[in-house]
C-alpha positions as CSV (number, residue, x, y, z in Angstrom):
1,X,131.3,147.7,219.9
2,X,134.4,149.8,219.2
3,X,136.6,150.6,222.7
4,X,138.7,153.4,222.7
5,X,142.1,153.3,223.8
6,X,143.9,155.3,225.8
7,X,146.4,156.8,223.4
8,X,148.4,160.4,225.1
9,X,147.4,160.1,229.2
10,X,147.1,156.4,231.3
11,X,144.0,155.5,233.1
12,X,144.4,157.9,236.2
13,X,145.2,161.1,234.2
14,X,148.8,160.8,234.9
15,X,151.1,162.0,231.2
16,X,153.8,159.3,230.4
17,X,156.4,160.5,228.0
18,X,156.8,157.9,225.4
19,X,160.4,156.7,225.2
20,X,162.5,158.1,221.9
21,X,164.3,155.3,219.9
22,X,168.1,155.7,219.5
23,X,168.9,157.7,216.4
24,X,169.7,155.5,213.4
25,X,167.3,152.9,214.0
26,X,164.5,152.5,211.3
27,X,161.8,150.9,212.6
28,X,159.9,148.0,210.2
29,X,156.8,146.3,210.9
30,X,156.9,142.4,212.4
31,X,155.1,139.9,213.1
32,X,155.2,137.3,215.3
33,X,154.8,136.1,219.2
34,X,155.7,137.6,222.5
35,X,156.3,135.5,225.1
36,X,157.8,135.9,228.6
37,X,161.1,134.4,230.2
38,X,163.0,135.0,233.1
39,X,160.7,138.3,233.7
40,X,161.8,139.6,230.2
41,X,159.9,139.4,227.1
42,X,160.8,137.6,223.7
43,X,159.6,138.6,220.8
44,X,160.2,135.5,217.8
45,X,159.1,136.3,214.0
46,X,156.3,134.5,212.6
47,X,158.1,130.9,211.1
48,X,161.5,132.0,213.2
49,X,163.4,129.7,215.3
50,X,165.3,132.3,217.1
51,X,164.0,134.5,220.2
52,X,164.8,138.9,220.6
53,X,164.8,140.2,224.0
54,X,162.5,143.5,223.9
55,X,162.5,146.4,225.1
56,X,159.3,148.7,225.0
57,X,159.4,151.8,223.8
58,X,155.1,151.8,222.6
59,X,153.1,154.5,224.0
60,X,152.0,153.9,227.8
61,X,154.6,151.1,227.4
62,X,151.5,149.0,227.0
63,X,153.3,145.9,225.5
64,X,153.3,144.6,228.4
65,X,149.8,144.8,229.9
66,X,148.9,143.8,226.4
67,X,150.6,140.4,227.3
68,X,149.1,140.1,230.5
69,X,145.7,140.5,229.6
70,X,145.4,138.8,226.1
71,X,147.5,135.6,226.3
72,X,144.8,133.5,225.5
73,X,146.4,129.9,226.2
74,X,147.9,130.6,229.6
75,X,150.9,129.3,228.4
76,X,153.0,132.7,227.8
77,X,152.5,133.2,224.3
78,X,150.7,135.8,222.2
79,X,150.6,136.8,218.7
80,X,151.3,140.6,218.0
81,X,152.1,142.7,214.8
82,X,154.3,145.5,216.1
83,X,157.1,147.6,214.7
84,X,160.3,147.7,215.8
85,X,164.2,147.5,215.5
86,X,167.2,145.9,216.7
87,X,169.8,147.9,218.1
88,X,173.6,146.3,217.8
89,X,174.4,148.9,220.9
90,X,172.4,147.2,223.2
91,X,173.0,143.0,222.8
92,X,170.9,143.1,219.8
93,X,168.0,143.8,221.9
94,X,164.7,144.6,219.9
95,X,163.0,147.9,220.7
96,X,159.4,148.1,219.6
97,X,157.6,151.1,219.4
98,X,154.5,150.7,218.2
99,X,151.8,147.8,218.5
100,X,149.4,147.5,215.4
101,X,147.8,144.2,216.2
102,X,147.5,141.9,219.6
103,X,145.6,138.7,219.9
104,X,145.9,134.9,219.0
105,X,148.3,132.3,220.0
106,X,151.5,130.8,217.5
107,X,149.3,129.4,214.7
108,X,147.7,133.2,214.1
109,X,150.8,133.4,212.4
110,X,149.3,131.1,209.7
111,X,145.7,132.4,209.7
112,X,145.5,134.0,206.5
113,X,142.6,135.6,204.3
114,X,143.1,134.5,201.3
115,X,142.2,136.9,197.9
116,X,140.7,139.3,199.8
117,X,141.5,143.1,200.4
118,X,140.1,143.4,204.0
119,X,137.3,141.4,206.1
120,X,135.2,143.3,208.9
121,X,133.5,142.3,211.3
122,X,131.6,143.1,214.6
123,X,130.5,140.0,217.3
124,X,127.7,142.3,218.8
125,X,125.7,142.2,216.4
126,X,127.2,139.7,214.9
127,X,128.4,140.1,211.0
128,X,131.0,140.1,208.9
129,X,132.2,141.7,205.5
130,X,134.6,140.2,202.7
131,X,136.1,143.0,200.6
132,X,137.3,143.6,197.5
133,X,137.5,146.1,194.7
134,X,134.8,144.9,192.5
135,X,132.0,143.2,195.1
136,X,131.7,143.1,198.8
137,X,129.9,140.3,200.7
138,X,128.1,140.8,204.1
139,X,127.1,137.5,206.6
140,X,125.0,139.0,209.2
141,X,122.3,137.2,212.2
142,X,120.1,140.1,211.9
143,X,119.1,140.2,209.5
144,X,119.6,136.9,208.9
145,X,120.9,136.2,205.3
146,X,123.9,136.8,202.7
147,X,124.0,140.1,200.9
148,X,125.9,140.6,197.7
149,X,127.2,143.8,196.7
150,X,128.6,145.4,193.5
151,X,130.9,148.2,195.0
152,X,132.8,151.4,193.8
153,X,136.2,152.3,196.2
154,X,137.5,155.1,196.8
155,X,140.2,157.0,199.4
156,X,139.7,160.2,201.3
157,X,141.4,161.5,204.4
158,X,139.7,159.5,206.7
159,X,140.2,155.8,204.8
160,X,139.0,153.6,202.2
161,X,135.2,153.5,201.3
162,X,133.5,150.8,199.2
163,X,130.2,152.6,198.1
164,X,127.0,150.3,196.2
165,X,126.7,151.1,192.2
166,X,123.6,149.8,192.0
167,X,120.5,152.8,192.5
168,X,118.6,152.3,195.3
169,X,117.2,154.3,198.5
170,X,119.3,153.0,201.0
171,X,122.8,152.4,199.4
172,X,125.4,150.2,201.0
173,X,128.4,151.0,201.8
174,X,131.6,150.2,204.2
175,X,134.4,152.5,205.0
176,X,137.7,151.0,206.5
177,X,140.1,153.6,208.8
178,X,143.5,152.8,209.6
179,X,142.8,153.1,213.4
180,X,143.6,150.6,216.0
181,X,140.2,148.8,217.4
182,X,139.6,146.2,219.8
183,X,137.0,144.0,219.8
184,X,134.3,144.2,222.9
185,X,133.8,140.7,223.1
186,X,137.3,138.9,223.2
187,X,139.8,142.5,223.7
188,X,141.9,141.3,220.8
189,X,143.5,145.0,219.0
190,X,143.6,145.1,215.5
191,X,145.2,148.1,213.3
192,X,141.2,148.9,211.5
193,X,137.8,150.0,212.5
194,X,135.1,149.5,210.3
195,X,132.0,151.5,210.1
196,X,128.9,150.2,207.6
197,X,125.8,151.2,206.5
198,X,123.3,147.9,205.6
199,X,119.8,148.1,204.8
200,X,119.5,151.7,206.7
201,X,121.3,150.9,209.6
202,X,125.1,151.7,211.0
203,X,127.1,149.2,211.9
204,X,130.7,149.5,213.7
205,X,133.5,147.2,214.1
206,X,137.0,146.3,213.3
207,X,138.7,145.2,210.3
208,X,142.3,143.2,209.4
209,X,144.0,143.1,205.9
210,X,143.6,140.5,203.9
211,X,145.8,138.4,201.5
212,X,146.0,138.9,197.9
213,X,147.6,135.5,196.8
214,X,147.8,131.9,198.0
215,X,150.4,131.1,200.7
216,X,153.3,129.2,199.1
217,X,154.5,125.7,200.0
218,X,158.0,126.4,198.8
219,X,160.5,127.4,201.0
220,X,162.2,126.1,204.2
221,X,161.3,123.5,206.7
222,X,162.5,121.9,209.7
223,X,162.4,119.4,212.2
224,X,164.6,118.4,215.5
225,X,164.3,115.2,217.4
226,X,165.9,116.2,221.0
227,X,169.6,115.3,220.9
228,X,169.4,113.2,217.6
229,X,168.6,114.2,214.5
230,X,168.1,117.9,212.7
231,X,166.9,118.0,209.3
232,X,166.2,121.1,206.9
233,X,164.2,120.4,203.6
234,X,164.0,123.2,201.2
235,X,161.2,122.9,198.8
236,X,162.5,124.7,195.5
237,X,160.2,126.3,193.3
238,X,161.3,124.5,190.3
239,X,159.8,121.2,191.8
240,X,163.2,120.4,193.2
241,X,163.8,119.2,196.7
242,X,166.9,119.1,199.1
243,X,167.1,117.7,202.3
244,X,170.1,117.7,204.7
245,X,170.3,115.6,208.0
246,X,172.5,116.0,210.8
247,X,172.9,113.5,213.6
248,X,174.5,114.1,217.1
249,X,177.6,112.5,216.2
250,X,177.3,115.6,213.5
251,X,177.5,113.5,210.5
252,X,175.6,115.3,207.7
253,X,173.9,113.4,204.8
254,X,172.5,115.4,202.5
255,X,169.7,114.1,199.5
256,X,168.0,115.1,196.3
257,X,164.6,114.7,194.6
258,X,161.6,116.1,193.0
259,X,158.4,116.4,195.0
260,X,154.7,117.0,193.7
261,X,151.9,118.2,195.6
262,X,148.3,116.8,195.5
263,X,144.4,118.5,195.9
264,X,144.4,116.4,198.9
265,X,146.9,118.2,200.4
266,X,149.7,115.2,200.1
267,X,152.9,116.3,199.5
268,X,155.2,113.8,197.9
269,X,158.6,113.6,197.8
270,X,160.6,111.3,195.0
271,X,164.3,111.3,196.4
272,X,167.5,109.7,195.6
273,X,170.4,108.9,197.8
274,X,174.1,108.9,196.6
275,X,174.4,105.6,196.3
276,X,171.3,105.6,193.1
277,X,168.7,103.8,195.5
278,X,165.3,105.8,195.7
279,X,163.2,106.4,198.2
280,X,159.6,108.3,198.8
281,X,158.4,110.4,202.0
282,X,155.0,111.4,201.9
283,X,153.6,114.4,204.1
284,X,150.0,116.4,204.6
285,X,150.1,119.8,204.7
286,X,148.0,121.1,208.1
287,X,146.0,124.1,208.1
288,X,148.7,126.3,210.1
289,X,151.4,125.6,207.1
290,X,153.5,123.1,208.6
291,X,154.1,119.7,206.8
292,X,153.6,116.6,208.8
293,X,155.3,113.5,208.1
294,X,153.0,110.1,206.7
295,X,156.2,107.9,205.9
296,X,157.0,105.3,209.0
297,X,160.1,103.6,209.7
298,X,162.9,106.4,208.4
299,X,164.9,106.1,212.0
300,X,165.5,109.6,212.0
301,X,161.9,110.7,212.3
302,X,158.7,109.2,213.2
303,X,155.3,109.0,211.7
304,X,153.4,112.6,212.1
305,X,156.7,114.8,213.0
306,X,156.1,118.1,212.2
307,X,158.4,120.2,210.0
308,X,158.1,123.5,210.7
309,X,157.8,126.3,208.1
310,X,161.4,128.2,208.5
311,X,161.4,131.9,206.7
312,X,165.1,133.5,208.2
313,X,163.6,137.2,209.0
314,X,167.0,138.4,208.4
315,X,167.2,140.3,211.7
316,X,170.7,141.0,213.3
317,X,171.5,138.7,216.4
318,X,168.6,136.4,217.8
319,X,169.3,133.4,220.0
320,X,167.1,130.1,221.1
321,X,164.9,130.1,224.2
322,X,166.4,127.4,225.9
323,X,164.8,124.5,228.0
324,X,164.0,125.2,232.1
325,X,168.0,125.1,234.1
326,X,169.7,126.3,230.2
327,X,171.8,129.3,229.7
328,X,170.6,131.2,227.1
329,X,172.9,131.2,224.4
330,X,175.2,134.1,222.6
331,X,173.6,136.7,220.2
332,X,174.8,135.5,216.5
333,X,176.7,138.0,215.1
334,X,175.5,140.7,212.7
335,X,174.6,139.5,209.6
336,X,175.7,135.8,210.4
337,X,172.9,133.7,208.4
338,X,171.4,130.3,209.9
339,X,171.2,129.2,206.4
340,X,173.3,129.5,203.3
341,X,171.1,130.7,200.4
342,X,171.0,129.6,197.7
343,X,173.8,127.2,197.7
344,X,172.5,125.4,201.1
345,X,175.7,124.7,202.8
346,X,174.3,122.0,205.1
347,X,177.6,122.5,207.4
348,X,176.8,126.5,207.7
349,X,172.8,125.3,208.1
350,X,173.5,123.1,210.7
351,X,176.4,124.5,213.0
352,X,178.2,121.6,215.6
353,X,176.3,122.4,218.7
354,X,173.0,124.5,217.2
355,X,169.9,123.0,218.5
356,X,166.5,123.1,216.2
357,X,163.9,123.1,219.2
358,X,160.7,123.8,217.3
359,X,158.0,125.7,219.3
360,X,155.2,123.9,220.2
361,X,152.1,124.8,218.9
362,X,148.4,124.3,218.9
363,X,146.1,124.5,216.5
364,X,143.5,127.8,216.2
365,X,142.9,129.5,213.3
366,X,139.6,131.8,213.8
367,X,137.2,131.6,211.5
368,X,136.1,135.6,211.5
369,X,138.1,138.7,211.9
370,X,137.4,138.9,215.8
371,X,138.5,135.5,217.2
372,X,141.4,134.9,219.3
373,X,142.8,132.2,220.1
């Protein structure tokens, strides 16, 4: 079941005036999590390290009773899709003005449909809908089954509708509207509804976008053993490999290879240090992206550390949440990078003082469009 949201007046009647961003700001859609410190709230890009104080600026400035109410692990943080910008003007604080999606913990980040266009879904009754150009397919309880369907799209002012070629009395079809919905069951917002016809009978739910193509395993990842090591691998799409360590004393070492990866879901990695002796590190890739370490005995990293997917979102400022007692650290300054691409300065990647805290996460990836978790 679809509930509305209140969108122009709050609960008791009362008109808010929703706040106007500074002029010269272009707002651009994130994604990430939101997560509360020191009575402020952070918002950190999806495969980030570094934390924005925000300030909201969405209608009914319900960011934060969005927080509150969905932050399904009791441990502060909550995956959002918002839109938003920095502004320089105000310690690079992030001002988001519009919230598309809310729901999930860290690893939603990772959660992805995979060759789809959209997937519906309702809990109540239960089904779901995988949809692409060409063919949808429906999973419903009742009634009970798997229905292919052989579809037609087209888009009109009110969305995208995926209509049944084949002739018969009661044709199927699914239309997807670019409205926000939340789910019923679980209050998790997403940015569609859905509204189908099966068999003679209306369903309504809510709907995210899927994926076109396979998530890539090249790019950057890293790891951070407190106050020893920091390491950043960069998996190169020409089946080259760099990785660059840096210990406390902030010696950095840095060595090349070639790495393949396996059905299995083993990544392997054929290096060489300077000196001509060669080495291998083996890792499994986990379901939320990031690459987990099956080599023992290295003495800079242990068996099953977790390198983290790193994607640089290229946002001015940003600084690290630090640990319970820290100061928080000094914005970087506008258009510093954390990493030097593509030459990979290990030196500019890993500054004398920067600390690589990863995030913890846990793992939950939902299985249909309307799980949190």
């Amino acid at each position: 079941m679809i509930v509305l949201i209140c969108m122009l007046t709050a609960c008791n009647g009362t008109v808010r005036v929703k706040p106007v961003m500074p002029s010269g700001l272009e707002s651009q859609p994130l994604a990430g999590v939101l997560q509360r410190y020191d009575d402020t709230l952070w918002f950190r890009p999806c495969y980030e390290r570094l934390w924005w104080p925000v300030q909201d600026y969405t209608d009914q400035a319900e960011l934060l009773s969005l927080y509150q109410r969905l932050d399904a692990t009791g441990q502060g943080q909550l995956y959002v899709e918002v839109n938003g910008a920095v502004d320089p003007e105000q310690n690079h604080q992030l001002l988001l003005d519009k919230v598309r999606v809310a729901g999930g913990t860290p690893d939603t980040c990772a959660y992805r449909i995979n060759n789809l266009q959209f997937r519906a879904a309702s809990s109540s009754p239960y089904w779901v809908a995988d949809i692409n150009d060409a063919a949808v397919v429906v999973k419903t309880a009742n009634p009970l089954g798997r229905y292919s369907f052989l579809v037609d799209s087209e888009t009109d002012e009110t969305g995208t509708v995926y209509r049944e070629t084949t002739t018969v009395k009661q044709p199927f079809y699914i239309r997807i509207i670019e409205q926000r919905c939340e789910d019923g069951s679980n209050g998790t917002l997403l940015a569609y509804q859905a509204d189908m016809q099966l068999f003679g009978h209306t369903y309504s739910g809510c709907a995210r976008r899927g994926h076109q193509t396979e998530d890539q395993l090249e790019g950057y990842y890293w790891y951070a053993a407190a106050k020893v090591d920091q390491v950043v691998m960069n998996i190169q799409p020409d089946r080259k490999v760099q990785l660059v360590r840096k210990d406390r004393q902030g010696r950095v070492v840095s060595e090349r290879g070639s790495w393949q990866f396996l059905q299995s879901g083993k990544l392997i990695l054929s290096m060489k240090r300077k000196n001509g002796k060669e080495f291998v590190l083996l890792f499994r890739r986990q379901d939320n992206g990031e690459l987990q370490l099956q080599s023992d005995d290295l003495g800079w990293a242990p068996m099953q550390a977790a390198f983290l997917q790193w994607r640089p979102s290229g946002l001015p400022g940003g600084r690290q949440l630090p640990v319970s007692g820290e100061q928080l650290a000094e914005p970087l300054p506008e258009g510093s990078e954390v990493i030097s691409v593509p030459d990979f300065n290990p030196v500019q990647a890993l500054p004398d003082g920067d600390q690589l805290t990863p995030i913890t996460v846990t793992e939950c990836l939902p299985e249909t469009v309307n799980q949190s978790c």
